[in-house]
N, C-alpha and C positions, 0 to 999 in steps of 0.2 A: 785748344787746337785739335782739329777732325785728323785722326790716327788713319791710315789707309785700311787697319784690320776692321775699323766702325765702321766702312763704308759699305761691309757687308753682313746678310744675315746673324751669322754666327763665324766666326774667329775660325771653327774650322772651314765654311766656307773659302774664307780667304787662305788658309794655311794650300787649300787644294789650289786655286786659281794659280796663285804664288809658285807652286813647287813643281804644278806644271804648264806653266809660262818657263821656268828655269830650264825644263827636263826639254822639252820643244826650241827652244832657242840654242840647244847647245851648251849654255852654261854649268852644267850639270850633264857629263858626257856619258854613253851606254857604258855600264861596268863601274861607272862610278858610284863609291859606295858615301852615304848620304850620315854624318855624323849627325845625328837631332838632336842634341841640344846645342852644337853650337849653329845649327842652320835654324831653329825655333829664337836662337838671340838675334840670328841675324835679319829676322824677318817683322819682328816685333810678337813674338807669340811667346806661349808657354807649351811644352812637351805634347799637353793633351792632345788637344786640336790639332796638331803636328799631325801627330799618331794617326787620328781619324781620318787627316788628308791623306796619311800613305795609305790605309787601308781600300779606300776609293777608289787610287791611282794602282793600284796592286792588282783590282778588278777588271780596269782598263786594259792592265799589262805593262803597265810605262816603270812598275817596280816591283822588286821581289823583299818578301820579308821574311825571315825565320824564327823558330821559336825565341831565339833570343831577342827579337826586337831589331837586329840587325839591318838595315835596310840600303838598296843596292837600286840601283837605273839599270832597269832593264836591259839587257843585250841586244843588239838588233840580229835577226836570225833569218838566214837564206829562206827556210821554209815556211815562215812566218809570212817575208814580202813575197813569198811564191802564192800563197794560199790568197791573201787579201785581193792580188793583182787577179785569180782566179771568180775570186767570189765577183768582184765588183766589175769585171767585163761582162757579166750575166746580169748584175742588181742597175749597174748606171744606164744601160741600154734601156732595161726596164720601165725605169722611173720616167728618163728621157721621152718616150714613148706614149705612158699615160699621160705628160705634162701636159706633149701636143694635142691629147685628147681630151683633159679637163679642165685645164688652165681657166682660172679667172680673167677679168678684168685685175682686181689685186693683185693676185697672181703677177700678173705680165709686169704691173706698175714695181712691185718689190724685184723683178728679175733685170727691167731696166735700170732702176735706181741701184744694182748693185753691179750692172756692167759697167755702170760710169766712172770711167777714170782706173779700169780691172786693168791690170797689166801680167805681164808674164812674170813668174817670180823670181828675183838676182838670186844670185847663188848662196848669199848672207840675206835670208829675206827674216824682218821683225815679226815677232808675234803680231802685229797690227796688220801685215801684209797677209801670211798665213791666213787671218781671222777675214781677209776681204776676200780671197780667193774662195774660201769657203764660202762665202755668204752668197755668195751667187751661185756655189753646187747646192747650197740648202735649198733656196729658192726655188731653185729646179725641183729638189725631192718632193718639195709639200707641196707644190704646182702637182704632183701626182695624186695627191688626194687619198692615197693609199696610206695609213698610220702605222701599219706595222712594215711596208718598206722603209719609210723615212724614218722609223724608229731604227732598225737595222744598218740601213746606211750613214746614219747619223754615229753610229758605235764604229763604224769601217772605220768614218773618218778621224775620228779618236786614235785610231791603233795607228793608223796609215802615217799621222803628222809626221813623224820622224824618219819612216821612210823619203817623206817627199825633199827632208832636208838633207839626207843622206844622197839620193840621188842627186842634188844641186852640189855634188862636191865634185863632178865633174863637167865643167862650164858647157853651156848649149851655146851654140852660136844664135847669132842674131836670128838667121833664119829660120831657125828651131823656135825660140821667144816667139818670131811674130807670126809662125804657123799657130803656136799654140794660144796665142791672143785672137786670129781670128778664129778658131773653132769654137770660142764663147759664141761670139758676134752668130756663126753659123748656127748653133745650137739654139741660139734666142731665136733667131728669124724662124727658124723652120716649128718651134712650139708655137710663138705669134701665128702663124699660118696654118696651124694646128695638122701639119704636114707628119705623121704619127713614124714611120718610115724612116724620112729625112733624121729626124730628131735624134730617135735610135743608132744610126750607121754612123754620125757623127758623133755623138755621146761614146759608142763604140772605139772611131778610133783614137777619141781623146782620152782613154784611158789606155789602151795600147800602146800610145808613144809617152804615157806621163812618168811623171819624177817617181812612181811608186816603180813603172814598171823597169826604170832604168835603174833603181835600187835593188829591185830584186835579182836584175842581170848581175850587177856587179856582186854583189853576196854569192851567186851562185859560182863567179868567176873571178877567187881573190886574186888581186892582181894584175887584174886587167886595166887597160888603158884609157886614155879618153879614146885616143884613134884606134882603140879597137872596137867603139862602140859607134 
């Protein structure tokens, strides 16, 4: 019988996938400190390969480890989702921009085939949701044709996951979800029409009003409300 840790390269590959599918989903909360060997029994692995996924995730930022081996989920940190929402109001605009100016025919065909059926994300959204919402900002990056932006914004969004689920802790109304479902739609249409502009000032303000940057409000402001946002 096919073991889920065979179904990839090496055991530590899967020890990573695993623990940060856990670390993103919430299962595994910020500050929570991560016993390894009983999370390497519960996963089907042995210590090593454990190890080497924290050290991976530790690069990311998603954990901290000390000389003892000790290893801890990361904190989520005001200045943290301050800087990311900084960075990537200047990087997504960017990308946005060259897409409507390089874009393939492939291009377009992978950017449609990942609006279909793209929704706005519920407030408990699965790693499988997570992984669609992204797949149509990747789309968009590498439609830039630029390798070291999509290299870079591809690391944003590694650090950012947890913000976004952070921010869904305080409910969007419907009219928020279905502003934020069509600025995809807006975003596609105006790279299809290679509209360089458009692309940009939309990419812009969908990061503006996104789940990172409502995470970062609330970090900056413990305490505060849904209705004060």
């Amino acid at each position: 019988m096919t073991r889920p840790a065979d179904l990839y390269a090496t055991k530590s590959d899967f020890a990573y996938t695993r623990v940060r599918e856990l670390i993103l989903s919430g299962a595994l909360e910020p500050g929570a400190v991560i016993n390894q060997a009983v999370l390497a029994k519960e996963i089907g692995i042995s210590t090593t390969p454990l190890r080497e996924a924290l050290r991976r995730l530790k690069q990311q930022g998603l954990v901290e480890l000390d000389a003892h081996r000790d290893a801890r989920v990361t904190q989520l940190d005001a200045e943290e989702a301050r800087d990311l929402l900084e960075v990537r109001r200047s990087l997504d605009p960017m990308a946005a921009s060259l897409a409507a100016e390089r874009r393939t025919k492939q291009d377009l065909a992978e950017m449609r085939a990942s609006l279909e059926g793209l929704h706005a994300l519920p407030s408990n959204p699965t790693v499988t949701q997570l992984i669609a919402h992204r797949r149509f900002h990747t789309a968009v990056y590498r439609a830039s044709h630029n390798a070291l932006l999509t290299e870079m914004l591809d690391g944003l969004w590694d650090t950012a996951d947890r913000y976004r689920r952070h921010g869904l802790q305080v409910e969007r109304s419907p009219e928020e979800r279905a502003m934020k479902a069509n600025e995809h739609t807006l975003l596609f249409q105006a790279i299809v029409e290679g509209d360089t502009e458009t692309a940009a000032d939309v990419m812009r303000a969908h990061i503006q009003t996104s789940l990172g940057a409502r995470s970062a409000w609330r970090l900056a402001k413990p305490g505060a409300s849904s209705d004060d946002s």
